[in-house]
TORPA-4810 file (N, C-alpha, C, O; in nm, 3 decimals):
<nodes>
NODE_1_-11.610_0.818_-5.539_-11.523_0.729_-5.612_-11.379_0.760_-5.572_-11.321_0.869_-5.579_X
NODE_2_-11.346_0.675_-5.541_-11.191_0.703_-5.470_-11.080_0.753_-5.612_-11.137_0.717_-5.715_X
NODE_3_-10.990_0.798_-5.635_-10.871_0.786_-5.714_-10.755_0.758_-5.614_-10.743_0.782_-5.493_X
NODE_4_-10.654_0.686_-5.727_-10.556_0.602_-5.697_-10.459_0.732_-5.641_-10.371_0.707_-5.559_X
NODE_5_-10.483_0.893_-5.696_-10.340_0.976_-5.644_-10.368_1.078_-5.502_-10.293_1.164_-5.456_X
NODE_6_-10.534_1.024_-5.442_-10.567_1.115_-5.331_-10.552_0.983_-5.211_-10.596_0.870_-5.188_X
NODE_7_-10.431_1.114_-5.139_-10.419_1.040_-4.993_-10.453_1.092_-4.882_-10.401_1.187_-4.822_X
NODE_8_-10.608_0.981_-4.833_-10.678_1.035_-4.703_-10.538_1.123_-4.568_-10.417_1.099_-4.572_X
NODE_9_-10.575_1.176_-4.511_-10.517_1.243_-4.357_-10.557_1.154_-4.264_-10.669_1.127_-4.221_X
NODE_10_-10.381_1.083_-4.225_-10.417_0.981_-4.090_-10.516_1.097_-4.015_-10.518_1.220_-4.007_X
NODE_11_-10.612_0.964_-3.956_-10.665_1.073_-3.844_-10.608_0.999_-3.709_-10.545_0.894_-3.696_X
NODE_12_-10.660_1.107_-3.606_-10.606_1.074_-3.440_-10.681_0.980_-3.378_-10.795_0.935_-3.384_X
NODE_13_-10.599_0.967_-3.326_-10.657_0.806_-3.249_-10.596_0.784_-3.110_-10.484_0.801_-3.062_X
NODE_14_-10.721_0.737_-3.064_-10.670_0.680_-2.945_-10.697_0.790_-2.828_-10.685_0.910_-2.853_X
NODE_15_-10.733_0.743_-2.695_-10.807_0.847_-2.604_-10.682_0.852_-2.500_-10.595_0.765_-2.496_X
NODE_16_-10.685_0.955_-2.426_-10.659_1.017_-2.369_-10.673_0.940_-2.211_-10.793_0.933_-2.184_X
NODE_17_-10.589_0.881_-2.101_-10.632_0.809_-1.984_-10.596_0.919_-1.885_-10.675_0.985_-1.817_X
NODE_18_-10.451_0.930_-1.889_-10.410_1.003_-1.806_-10.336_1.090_-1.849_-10.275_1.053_-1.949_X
NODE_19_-10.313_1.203_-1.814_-10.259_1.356_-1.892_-10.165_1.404_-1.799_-10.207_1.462_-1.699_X
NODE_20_-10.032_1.387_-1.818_-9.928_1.500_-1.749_-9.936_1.429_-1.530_-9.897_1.481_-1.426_X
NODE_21_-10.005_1.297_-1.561_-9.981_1.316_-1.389_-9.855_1.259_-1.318_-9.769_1.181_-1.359_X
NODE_22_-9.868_1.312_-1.220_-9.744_1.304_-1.144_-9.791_1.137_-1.065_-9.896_1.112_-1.005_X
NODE_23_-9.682_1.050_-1.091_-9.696_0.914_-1.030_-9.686_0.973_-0.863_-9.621_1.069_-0.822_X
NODE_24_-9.773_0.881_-0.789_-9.757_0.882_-0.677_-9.621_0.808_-0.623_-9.532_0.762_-0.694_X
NODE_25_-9.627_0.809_-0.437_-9.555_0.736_-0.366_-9.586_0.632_-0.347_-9.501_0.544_-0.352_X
NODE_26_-9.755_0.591_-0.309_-9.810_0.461_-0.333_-9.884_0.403_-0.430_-9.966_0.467_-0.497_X
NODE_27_-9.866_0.303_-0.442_-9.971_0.262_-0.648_-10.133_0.289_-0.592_-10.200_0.260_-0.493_X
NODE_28_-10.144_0.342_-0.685_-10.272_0.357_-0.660_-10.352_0.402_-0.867_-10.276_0.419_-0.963_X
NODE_29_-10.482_0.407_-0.876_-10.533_0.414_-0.992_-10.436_0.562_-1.059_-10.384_0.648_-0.987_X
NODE_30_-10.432_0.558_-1.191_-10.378_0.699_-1.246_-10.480_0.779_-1.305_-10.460_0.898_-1.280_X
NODE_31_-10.577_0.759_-1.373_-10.697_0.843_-1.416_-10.706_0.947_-1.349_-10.722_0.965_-1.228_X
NODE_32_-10.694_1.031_-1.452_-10.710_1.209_-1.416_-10.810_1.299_-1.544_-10.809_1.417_-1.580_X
NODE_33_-10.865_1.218_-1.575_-10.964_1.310_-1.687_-11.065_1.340_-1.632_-11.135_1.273_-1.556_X
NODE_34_-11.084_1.530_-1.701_-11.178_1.631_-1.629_-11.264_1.622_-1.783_-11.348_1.712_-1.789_X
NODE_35_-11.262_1.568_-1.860_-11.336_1.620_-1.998_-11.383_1.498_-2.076_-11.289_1.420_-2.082_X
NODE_36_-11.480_1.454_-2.132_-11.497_1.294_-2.194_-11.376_1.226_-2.285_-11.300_1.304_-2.343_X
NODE_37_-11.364_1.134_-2.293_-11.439_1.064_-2.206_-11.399_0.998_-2.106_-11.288_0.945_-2.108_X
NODE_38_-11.480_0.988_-2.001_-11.481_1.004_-1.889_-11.441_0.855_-1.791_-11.428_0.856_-1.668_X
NODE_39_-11.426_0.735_-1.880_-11.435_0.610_-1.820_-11.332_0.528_-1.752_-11.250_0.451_-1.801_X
NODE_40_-11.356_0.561_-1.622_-11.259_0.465_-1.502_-11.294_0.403_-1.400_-11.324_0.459_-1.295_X
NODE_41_-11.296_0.253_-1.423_-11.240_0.187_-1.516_-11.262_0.184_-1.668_-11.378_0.186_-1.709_X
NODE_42_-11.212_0.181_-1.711_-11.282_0.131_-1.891_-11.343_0.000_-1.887_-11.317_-0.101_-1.822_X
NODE_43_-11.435_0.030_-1.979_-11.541_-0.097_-1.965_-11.474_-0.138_-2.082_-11.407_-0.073_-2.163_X
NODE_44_-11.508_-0.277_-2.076_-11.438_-0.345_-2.189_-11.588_-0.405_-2.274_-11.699_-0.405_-2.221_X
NODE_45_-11.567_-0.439_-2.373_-11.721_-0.576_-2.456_-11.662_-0.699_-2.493_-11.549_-0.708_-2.540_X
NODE_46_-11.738_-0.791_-2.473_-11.655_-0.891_-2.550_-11.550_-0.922_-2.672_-11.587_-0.856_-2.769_X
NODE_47_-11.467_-0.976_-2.694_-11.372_-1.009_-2.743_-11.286_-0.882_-2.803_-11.284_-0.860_-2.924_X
NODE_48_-11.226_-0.814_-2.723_-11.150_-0.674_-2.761_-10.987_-0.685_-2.708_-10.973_-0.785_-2.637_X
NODE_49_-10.878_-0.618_-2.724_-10.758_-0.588_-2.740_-10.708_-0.458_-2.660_-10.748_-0.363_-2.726_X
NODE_50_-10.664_-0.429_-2.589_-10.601_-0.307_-2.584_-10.447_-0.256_-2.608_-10.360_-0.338_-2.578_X
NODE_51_-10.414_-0.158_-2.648_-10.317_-0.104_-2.687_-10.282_-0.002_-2.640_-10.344_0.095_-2.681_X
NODE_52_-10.183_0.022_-2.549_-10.170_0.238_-2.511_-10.035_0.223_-2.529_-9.971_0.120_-2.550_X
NODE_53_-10.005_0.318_-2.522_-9.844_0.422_-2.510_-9.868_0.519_-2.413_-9.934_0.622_-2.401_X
NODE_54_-9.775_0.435_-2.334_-9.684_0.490_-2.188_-9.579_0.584_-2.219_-9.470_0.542_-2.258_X
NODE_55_-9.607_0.743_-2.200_-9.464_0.812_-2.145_-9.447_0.876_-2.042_-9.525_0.963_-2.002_X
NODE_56_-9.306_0.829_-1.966_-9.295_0.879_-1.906_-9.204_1.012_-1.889_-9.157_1.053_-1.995_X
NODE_57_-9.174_1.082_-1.779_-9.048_1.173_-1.810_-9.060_1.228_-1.614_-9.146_1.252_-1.529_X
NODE_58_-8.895_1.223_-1.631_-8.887_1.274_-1.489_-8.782_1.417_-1.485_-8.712_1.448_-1.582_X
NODE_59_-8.785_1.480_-1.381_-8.809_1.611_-1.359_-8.737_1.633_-1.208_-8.805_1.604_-1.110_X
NODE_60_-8.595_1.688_-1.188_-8.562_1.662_-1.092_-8.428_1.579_-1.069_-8.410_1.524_-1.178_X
NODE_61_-8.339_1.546_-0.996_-8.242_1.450_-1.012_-8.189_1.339_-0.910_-8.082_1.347_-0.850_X
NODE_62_-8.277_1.238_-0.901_-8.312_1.171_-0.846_-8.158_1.036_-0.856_-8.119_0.990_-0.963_X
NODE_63_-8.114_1.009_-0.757_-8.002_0.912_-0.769_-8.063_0.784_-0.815_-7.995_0.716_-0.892_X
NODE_64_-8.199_0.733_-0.774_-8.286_0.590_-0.791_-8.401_0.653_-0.885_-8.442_0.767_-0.903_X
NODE_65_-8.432_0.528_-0.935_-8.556_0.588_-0.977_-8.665_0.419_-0.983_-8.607_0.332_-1.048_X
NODE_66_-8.765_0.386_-0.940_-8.772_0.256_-0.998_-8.990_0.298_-1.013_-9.073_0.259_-0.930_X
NODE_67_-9.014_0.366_-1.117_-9.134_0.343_-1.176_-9.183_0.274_-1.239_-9.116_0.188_-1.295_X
NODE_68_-9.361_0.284_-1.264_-9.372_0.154_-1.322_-9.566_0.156_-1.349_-9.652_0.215_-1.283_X
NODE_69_-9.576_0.096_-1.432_-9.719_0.144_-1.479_-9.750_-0.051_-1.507_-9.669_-0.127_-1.558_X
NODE_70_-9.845_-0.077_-1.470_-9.968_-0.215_-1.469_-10.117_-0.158_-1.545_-10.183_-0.055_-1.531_X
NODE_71_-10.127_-0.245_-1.605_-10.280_-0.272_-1.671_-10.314_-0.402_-1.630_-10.257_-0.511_-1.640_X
NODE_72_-10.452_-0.352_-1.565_-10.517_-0.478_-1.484_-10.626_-0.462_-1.546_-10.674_-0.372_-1.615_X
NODE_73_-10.667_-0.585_-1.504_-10.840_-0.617_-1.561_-10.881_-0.714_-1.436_-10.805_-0.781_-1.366_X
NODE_74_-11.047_-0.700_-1.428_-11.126_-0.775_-1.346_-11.219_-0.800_-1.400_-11.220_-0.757_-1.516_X
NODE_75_-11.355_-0.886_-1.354_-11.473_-0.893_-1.404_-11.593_-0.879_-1.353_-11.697_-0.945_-1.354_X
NODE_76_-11.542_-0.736_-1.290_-11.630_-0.601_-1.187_-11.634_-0.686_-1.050_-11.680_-0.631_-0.950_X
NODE_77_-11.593_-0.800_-1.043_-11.536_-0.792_-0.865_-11.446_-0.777_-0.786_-11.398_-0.850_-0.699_X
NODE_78_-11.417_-0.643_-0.831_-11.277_-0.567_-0.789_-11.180_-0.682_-0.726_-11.147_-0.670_-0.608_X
NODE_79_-11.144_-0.770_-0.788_-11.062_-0.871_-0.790_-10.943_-0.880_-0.934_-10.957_-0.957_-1.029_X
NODE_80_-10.822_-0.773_-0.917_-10.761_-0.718_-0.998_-10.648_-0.818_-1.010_-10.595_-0.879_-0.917_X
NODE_81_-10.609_-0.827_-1.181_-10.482_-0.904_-1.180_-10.407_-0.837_-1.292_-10.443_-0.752_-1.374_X
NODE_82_-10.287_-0.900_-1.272_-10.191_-0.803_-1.395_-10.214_-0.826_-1.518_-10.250_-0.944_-1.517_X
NODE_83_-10.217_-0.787_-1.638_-10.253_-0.822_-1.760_-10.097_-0.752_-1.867_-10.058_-0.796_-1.975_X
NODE_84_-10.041_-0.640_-1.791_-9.940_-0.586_-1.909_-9.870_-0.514_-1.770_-9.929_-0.497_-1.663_X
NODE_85_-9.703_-0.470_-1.809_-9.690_-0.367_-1.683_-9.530_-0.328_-1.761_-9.456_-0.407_-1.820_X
NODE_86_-9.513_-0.201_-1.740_-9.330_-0.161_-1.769_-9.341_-0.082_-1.645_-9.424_-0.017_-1.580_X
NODE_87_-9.175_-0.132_-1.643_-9.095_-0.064_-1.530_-8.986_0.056_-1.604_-8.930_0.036_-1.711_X
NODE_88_-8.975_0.143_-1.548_-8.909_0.254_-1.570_-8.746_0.248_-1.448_-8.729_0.205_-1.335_X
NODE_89_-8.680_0.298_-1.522_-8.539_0.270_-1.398_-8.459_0.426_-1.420_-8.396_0.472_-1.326_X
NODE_90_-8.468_0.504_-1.557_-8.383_0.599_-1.561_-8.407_0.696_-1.441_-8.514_0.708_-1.382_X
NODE_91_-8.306_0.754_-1.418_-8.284_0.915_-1.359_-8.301_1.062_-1.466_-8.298_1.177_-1.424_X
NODE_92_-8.318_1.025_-1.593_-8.320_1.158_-1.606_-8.411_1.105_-1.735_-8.430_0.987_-1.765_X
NODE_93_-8.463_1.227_-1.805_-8.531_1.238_-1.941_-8.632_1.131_-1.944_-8.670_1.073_-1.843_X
NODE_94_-8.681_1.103_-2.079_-8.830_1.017_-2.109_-8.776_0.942_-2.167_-8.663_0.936_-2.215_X
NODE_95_-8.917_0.834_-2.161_-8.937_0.742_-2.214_-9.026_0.695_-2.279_-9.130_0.736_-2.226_X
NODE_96_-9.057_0.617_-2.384_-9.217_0.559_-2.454_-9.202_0.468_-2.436_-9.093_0.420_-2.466_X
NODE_97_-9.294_0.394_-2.383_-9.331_0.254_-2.362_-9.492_0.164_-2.419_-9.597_0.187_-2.359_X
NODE_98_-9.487_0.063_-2.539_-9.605_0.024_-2.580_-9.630_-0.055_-2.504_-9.543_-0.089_-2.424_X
NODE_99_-9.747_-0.108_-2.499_-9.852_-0.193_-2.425_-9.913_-0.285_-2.490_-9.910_-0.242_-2.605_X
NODE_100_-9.969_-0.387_-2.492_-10.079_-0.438_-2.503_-10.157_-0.568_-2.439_-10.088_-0.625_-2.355_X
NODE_101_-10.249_-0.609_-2.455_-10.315_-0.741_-2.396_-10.470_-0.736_-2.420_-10.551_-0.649_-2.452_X
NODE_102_-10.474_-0.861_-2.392_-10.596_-0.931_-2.500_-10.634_-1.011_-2.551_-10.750_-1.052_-2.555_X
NODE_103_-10.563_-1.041_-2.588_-10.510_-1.169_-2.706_-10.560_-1.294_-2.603_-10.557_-1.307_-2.480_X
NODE_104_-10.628_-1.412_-2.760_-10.719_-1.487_-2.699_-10.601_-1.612_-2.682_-10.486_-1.597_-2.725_X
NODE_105_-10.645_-1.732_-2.617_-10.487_-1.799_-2.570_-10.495_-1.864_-2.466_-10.560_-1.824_-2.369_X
NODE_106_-10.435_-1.964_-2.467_-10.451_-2.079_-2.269_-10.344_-2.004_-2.199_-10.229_-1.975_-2.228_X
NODE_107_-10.428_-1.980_-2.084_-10.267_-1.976_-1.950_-10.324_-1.950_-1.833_-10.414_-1.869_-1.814_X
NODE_108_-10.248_-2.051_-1.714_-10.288_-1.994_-1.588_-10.173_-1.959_-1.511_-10.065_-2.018_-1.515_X
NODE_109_-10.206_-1.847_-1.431_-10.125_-1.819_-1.321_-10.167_-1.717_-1.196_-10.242_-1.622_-1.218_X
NODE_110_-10.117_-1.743_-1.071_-10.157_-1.695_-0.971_-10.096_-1.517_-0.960_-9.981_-1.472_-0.966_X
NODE_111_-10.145_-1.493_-0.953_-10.168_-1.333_-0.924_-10.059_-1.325_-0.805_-10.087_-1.415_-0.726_X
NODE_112_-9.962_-1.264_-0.769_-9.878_-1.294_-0.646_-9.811_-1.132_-0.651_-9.747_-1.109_-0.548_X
NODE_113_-9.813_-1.035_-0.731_-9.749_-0.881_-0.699_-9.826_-0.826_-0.612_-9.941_-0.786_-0.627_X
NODE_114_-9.751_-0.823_-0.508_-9.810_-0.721_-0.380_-9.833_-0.558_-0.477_-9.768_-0.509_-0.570_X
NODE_115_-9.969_-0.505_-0.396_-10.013_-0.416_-0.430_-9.878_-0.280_-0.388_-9.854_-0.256_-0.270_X
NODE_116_-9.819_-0.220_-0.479_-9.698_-0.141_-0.416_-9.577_-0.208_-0.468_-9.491_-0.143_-0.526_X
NODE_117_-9.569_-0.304_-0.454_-9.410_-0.385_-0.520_-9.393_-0.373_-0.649_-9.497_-0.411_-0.703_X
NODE_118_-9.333_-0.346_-0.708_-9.314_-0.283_-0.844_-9.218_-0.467_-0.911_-9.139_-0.548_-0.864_X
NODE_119_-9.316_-0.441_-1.076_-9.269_-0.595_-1.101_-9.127_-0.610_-1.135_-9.070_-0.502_-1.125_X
NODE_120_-9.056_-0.698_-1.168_-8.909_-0.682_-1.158_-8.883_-0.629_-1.292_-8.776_-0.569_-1.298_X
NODE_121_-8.933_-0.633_-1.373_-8.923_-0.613_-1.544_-9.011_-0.594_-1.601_-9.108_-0.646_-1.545_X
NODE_122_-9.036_-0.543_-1.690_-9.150_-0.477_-1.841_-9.192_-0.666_-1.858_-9.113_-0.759_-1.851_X
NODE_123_-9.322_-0.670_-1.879_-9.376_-0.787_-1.903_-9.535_-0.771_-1.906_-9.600_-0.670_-1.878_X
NODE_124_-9.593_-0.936_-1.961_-9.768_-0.946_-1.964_-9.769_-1.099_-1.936_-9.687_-1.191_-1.935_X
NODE_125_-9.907_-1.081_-1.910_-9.968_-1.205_-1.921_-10.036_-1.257_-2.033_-10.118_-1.171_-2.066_X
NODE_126_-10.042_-1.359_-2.112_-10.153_-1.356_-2.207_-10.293_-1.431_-2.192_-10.319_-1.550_-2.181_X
NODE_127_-10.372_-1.319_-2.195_-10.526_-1.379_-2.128_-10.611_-1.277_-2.207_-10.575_-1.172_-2.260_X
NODE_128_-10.742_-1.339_-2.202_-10.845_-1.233_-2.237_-10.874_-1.163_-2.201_-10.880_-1.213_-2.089_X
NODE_129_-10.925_-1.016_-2.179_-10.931_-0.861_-2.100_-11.064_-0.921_-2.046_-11.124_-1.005_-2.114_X
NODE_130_-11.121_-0.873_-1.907_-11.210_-0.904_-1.826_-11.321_-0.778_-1.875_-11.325_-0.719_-1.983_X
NODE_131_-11.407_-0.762_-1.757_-11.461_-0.651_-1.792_-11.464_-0.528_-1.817_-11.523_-0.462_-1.902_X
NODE_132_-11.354_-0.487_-1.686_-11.299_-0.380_-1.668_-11.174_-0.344_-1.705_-11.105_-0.441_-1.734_X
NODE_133_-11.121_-0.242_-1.715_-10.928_-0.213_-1.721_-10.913_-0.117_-1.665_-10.994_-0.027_-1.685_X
NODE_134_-10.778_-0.092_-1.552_-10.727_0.033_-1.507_-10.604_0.028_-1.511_-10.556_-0.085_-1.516_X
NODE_135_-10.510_0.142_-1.510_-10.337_0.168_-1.538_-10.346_0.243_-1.353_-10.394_0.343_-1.300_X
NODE_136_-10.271_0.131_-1.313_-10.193_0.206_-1.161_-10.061_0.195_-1.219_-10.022_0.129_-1.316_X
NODE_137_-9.976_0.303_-1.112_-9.869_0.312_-1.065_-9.843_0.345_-0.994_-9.924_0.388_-0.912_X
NODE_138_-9.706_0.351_-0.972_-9.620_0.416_-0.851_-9.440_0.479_-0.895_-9.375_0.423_-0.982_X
NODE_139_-9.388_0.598_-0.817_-9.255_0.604_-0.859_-9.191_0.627_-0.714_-9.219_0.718_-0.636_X
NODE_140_-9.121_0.549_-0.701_-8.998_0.546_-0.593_-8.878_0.584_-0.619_-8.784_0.517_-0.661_X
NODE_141_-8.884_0.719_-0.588_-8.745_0.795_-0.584_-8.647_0.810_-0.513_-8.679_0.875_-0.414_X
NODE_142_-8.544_0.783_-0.513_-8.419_0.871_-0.394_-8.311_0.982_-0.458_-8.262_1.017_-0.565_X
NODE_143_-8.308_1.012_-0.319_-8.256_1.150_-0.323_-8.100_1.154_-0.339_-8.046_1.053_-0.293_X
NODE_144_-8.011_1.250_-0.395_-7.954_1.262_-0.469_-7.871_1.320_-0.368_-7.946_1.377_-0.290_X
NODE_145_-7.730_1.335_-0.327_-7.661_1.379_-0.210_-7.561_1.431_-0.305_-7.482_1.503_-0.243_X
NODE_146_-7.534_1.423_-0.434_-7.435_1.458_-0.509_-7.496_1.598_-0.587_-7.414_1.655_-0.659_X
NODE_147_-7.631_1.656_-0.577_-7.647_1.755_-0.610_-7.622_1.867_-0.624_-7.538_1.915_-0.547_X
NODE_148_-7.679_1.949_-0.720_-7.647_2.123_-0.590_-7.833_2.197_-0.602_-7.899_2.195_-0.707_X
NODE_149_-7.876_2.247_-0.491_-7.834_2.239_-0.373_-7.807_2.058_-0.326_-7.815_1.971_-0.413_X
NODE_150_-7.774_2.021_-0.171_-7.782_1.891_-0.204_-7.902_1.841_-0.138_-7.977_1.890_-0.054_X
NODE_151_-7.899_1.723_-0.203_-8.033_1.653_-0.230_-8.165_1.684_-0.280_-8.274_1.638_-0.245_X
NODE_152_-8.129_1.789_-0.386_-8.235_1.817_-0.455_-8.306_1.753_-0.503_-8.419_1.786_-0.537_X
NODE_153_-8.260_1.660_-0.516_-8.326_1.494_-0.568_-8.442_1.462_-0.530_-8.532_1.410_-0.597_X
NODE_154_-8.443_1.500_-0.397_-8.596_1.483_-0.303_-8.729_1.555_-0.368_-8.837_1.496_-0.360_X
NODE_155_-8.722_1.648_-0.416_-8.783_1.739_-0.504_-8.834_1.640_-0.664_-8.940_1.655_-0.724_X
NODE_156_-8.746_1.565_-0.693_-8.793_1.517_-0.810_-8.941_1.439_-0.858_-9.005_1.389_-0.766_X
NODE_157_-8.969_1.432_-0.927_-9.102_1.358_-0.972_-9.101_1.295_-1.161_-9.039_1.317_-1.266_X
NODE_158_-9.178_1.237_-1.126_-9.192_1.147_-1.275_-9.327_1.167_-1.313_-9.419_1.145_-1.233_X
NODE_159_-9.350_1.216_-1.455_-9.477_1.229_-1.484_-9.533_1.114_-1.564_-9.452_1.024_-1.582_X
NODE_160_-9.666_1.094_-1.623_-9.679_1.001_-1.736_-9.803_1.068_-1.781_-9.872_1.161_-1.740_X
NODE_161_-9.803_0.978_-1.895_-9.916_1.013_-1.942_-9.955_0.834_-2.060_-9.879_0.757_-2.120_X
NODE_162_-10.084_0.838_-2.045_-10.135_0.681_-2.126_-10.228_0.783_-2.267_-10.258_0.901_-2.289_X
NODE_163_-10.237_0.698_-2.311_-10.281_0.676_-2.445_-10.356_0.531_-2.463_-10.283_0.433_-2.478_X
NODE_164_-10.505_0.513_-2.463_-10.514_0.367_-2.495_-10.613_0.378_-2.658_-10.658_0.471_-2.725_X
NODE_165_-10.612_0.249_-2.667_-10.714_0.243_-2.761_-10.767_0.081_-2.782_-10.688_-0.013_-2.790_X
NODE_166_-10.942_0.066_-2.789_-10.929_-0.087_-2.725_-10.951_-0.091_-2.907_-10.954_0.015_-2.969_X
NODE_167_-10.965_-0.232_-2.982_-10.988_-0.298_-3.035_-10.992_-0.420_-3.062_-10.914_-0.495_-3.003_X
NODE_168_-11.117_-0.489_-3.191_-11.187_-0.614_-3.212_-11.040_-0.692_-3.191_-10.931_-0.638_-3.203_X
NODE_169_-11.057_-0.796_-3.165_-10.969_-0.907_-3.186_-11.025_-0.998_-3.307_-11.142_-1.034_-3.318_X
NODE_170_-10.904_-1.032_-3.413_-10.926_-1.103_-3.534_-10.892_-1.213_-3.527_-10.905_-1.287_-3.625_X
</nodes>
């Protein structure tokens, strides 16, 4: 029997995609889990939502910075399109970035981001999630000539880490 003065403990939520990795030079998938669960791509079920939180943080002192994280979906014929994506631009410290897509809704459009070209701005598409979902990226750095030593910049890196969590659509 519940009472009105006991308050449950949020519990934790939400899994774990990618942990502490270092974005590459070329986009490529980010999944780095050694422990369950284990699923890359994530399978999706009919009529579901996803939601993660993107952070990033860079490390290093980089004069450019232009990162950037995509959530794609297909419908297992590795025929990938954009569904959600933020771009990252700082040189120094973190960032959180939410996500989502899913959401049921008319729209067409042609798929046209070269694999590697980073999109011009934080944006989505609105469409229904396919079967599958994966988070690529990439971080394109330059080097820093105003440093000490100089161009330590070259040295720099950007980490991230995802957080997703799918759910029903209402």
């Amino acid at each position: 029997m519940p009472y009105a003065n006991i308050i449950p403990i949020a519990s934790l939520d939400g899994i774990i995609h990618v942990s502490s990795k270092v974005l590459p030079s070329l986009e490529g998938t980010l999944f780095n889990r050694t422990s369950p669960p284990f699923a890359d791509p994530i399978p999706v079920i009919y009529n579901q939502a996803i939601q993660a939180i993107i952070n990033f943080s860079i490390t290093g002192e980089p004069n450019t910075n232009t990162s950037y994280i995509v959530l794609q979906t297909d419908l297992g014929d590795g025929k990938w399109v954009d569904v959600a994506w933020v771009v990252w631009t700082a040189t120094t410290g973190t960032a959180v970035f939410a996500m989502g897509g899913g959401v049921a809704g008319a729209n067409a459009f042609q798929q046209t981001r070269a694999i590697g070209t980073a999109p011009g701005s934080s944006g989505s598409n609105q469409i229904p999630l396919g079967g599958r979902l994966r988070f690529t990226g990439k971080a394109s750095l330059g080097a820093s000539a105003s440093s000490s030593p100089p161009n330590s910049g070259v040295n720099a890196v950007v980490t991230v880490t995802v957080t997703y969590k799918l759910m029903g659509l209402k």
